[in-house]
PAKOLRO-958802 format. One record per residue: residue in one letter; x, y, z of N, C-alpha, C in turn. Coordinates in pm, 1 decimal, always signed. Each point is the difference from the previous one (the first is absolute). Layout:
<nodes>
{node "A", {X, Y, Z}, {X, Y, Z}, {X, Y, Z}},
...
</nodes>
This chain:
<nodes>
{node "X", {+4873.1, -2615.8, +4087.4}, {+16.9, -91.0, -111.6}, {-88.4, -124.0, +16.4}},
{node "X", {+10.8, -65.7, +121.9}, {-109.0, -83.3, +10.0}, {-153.5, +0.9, -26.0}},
{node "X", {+10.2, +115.0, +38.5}, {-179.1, +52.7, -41.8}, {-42.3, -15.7, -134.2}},
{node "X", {+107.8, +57.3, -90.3}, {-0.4, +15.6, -127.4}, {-31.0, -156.4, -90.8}},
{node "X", {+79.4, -114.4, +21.5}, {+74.8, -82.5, -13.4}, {-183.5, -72.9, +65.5}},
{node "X", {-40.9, +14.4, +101.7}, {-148.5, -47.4, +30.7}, {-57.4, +72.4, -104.5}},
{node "X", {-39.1, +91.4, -31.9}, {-91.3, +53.5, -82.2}, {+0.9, -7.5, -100.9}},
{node "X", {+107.4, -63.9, -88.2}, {+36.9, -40.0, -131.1}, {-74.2, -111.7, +32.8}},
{node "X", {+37.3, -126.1, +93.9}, {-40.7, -145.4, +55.5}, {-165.7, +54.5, -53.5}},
{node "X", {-44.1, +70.1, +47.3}, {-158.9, -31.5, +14.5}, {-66.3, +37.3, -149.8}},
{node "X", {+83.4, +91.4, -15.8}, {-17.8, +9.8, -162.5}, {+6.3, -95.3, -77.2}},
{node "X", {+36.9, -54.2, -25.4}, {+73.8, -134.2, -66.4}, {-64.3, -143.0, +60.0}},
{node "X", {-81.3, +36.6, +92.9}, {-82.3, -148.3, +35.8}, {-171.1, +70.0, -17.9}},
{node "X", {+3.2, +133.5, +13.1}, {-160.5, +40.2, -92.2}, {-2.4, -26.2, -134.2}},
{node "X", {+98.6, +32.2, -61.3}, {-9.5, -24.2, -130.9}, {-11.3, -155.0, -32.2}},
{node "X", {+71.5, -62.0, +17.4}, {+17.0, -208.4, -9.6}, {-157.8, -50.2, +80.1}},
{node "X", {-102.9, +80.2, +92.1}, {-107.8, -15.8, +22.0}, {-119.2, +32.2, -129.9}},
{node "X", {+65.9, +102.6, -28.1}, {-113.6, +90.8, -105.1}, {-24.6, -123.3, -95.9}},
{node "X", {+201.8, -48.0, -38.3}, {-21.2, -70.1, -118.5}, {-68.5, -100.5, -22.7}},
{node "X", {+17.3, -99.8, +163.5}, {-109.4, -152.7, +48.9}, {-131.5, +63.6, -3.4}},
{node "X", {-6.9, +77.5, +32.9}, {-184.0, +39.2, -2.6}, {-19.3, +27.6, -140.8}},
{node "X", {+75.4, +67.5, -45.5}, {-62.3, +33.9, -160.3}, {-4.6, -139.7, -76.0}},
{node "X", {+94.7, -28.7, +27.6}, {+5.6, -169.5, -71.6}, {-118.1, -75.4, +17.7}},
{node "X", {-45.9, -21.6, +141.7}, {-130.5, -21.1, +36.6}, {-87.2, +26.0, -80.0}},
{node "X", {-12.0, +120.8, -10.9}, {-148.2, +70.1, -32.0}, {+14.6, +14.3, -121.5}},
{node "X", {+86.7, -33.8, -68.1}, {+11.7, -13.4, -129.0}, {-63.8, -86.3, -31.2}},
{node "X", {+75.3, -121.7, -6.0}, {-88.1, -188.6, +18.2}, {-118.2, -33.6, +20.3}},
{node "X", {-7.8, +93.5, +143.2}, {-200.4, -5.5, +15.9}, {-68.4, +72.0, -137.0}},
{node "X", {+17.1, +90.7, -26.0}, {-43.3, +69.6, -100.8}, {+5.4, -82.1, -129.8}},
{node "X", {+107.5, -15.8, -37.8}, {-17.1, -88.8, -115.9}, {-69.0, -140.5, -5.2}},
{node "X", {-15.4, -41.8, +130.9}, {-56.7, -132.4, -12.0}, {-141.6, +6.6, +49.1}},
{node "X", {-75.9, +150.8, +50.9}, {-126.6, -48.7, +2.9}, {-64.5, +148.5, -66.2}},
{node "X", {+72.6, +75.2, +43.8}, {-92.2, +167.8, -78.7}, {-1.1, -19.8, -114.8}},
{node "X", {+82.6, -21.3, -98.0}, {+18.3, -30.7, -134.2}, {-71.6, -71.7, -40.5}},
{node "X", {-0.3, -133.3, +43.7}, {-146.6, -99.5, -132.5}, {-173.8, +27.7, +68.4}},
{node "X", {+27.7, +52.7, +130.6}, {-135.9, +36.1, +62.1}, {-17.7, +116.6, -50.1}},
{node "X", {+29.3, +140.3, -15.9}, {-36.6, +112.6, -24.2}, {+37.1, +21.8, -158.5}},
{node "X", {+103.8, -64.0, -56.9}, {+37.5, +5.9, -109.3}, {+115.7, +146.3, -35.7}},
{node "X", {-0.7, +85.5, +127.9}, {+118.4, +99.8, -45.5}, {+136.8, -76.1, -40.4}},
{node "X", {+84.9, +104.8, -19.9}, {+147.9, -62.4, -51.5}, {+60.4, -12.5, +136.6}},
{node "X", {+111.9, -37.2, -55.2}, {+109.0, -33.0, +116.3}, {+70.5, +78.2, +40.8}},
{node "X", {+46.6, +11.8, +136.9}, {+69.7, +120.0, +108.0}, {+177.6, -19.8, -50.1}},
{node "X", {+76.0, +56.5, +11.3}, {+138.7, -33.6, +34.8}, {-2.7, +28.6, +125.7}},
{node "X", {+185.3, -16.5, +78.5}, {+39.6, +23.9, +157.1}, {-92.3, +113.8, +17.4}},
{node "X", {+128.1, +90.9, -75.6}, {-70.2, +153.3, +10.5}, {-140.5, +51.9, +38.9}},
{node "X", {-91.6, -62.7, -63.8}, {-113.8, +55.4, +49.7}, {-71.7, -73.7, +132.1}},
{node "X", {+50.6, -132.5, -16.8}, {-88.2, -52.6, +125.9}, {+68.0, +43.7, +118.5}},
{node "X", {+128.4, +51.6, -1.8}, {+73.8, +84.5, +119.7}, {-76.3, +106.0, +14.1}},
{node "X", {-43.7, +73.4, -112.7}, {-101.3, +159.5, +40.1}, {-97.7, -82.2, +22.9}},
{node "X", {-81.4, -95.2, -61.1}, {-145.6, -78.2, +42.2}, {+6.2, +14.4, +193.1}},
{node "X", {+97.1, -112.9, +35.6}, {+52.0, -9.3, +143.8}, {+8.9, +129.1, +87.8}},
{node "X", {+85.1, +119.3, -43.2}, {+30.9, +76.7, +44.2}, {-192.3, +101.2, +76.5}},
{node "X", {-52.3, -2.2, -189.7}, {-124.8, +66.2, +47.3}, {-71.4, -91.0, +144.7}},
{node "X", {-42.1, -131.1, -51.3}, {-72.8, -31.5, +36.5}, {+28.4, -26.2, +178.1}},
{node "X", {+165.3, +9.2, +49.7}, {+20.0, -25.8, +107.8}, {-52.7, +154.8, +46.9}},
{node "X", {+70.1, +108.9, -60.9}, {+21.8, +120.1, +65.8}, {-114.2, +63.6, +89.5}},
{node "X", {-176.9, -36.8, -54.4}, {-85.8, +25.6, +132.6}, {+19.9, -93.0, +104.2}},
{node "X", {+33.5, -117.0, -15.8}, {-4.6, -45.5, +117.3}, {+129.5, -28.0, +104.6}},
{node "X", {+108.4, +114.5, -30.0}, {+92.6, +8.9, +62.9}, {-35.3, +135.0, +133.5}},
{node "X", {+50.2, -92.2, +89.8}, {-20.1, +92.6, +143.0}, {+181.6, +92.4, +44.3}},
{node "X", {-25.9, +82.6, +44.2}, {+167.2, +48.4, +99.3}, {-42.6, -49.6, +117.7}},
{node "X", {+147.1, -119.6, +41.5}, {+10.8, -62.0, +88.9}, {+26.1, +98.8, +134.6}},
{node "X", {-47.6, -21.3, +131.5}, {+67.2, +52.1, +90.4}, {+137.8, -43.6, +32.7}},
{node "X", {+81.2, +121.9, +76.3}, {+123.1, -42.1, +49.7}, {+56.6, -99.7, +17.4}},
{node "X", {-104.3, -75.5, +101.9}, {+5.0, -139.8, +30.7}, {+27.1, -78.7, -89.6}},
{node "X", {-140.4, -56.1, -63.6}, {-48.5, -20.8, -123.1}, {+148.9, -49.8, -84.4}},
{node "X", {+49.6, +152.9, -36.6}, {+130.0, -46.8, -89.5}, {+132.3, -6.0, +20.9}},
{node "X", {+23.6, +1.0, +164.8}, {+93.0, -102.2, +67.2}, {-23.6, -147.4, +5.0}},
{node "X", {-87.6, -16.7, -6.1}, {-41.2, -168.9, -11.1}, {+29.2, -39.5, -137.4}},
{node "X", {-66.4, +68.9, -129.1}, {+25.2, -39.9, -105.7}, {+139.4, +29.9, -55.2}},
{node "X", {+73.0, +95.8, +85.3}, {+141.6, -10.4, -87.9}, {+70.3, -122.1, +60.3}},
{node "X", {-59.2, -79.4, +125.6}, {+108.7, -85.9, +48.9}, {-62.7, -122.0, -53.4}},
{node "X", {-107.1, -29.7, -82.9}, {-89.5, -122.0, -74.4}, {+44.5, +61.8, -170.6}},
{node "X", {+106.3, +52.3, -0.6}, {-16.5, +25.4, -188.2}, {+41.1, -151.9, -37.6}},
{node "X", {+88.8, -67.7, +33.5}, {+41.6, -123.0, -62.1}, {-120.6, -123.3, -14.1}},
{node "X", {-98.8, +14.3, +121.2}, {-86.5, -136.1, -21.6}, {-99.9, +116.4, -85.7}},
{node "X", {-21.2, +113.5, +18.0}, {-143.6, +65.3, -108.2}, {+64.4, -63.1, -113.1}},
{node "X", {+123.6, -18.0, -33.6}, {+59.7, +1.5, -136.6}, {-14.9, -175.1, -82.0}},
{node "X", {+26.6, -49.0, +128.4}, {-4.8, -160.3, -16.6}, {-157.5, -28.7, -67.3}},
{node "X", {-88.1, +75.9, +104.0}, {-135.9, -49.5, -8.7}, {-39.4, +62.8, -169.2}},
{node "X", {+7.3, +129.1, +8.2}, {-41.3, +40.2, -134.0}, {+77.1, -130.2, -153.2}},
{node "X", {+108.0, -20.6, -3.9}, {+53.1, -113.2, -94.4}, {-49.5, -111.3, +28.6}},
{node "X", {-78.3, -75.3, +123.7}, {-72.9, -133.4, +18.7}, {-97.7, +53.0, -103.3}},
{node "X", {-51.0, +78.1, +50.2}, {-152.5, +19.3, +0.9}, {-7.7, +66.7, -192.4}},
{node "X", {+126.1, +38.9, -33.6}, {-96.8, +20.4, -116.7}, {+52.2, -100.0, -93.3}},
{node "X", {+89.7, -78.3, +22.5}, {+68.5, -145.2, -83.1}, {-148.4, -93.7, +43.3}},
{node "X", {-121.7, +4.5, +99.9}, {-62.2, -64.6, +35.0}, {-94.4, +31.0, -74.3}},
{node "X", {-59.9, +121.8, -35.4}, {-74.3, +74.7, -36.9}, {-31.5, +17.8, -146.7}},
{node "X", {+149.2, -58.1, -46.5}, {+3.5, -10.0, -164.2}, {+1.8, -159.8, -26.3}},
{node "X", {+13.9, -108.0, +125.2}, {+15.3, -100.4, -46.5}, {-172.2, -75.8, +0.6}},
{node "X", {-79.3, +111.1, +71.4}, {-152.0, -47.8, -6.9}, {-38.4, +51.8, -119.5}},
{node "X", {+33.2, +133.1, -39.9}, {-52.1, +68.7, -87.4}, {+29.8, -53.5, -149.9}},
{node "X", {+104.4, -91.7, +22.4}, {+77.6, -113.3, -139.3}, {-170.5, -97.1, +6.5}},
{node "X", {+14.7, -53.0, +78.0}, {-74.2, -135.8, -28.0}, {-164.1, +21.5, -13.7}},
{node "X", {-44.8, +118.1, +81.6}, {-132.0, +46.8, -59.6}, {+6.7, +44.5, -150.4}},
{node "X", {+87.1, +32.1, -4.1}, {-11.9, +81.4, -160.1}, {+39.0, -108.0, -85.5}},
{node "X", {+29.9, -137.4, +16.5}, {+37.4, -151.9, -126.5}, {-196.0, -38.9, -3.3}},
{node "X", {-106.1, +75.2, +94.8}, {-108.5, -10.9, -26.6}, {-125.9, +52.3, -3.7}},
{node "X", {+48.6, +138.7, -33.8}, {-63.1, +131.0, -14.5}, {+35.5, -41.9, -194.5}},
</nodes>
């Protein structure tokens, strides 16, 4: 049951990642692809497949090791990814008041 009860856990914190990144890459998109390239605008949805493609070549399989280390760092990977993209949208705000 515990296992289970973890594997729901990780489910449920990929998804609440997908959504900060899509959110991300949403924002970027609308605030510089759009008046620079002139296409339309993304919703979540797609900048989650945008994300998804664009990570998926450059995703490696971790060794053993490898992902004993990262299952015992999921809480700060998690911290850092929400700094970093609340940071990421708060540069991407103020370039784009002069774009």
């Amino acid at each position: 049951m515990e296992k289970f009860g973890k594997f729901i856990w990780n489910i449920i914190v990929m998804v609440i990642k997908l959504i900060i990144i899509g959110f991300t890459f949403m924002k970027l998109w609308i605030w510089f692809i759009v008046p620079i390239f002139d296409l339309p605008d993304i919703n979540i949805f797609a900048a989650v497949g945008l994300t998804m493609v664009i990570r998926y070549p450059l995703t490696t399989i971790p060794s053993k090791k490898r992902l004993e280390e990262f299952n015992s760092e999921k809480v700060h990977n998690f911290s850092i990814l929400v700094v970093l993209s609340g940071f990421m949208l708060l540069i991407g705000y103020l370039v784009s008041l002069y774009i």
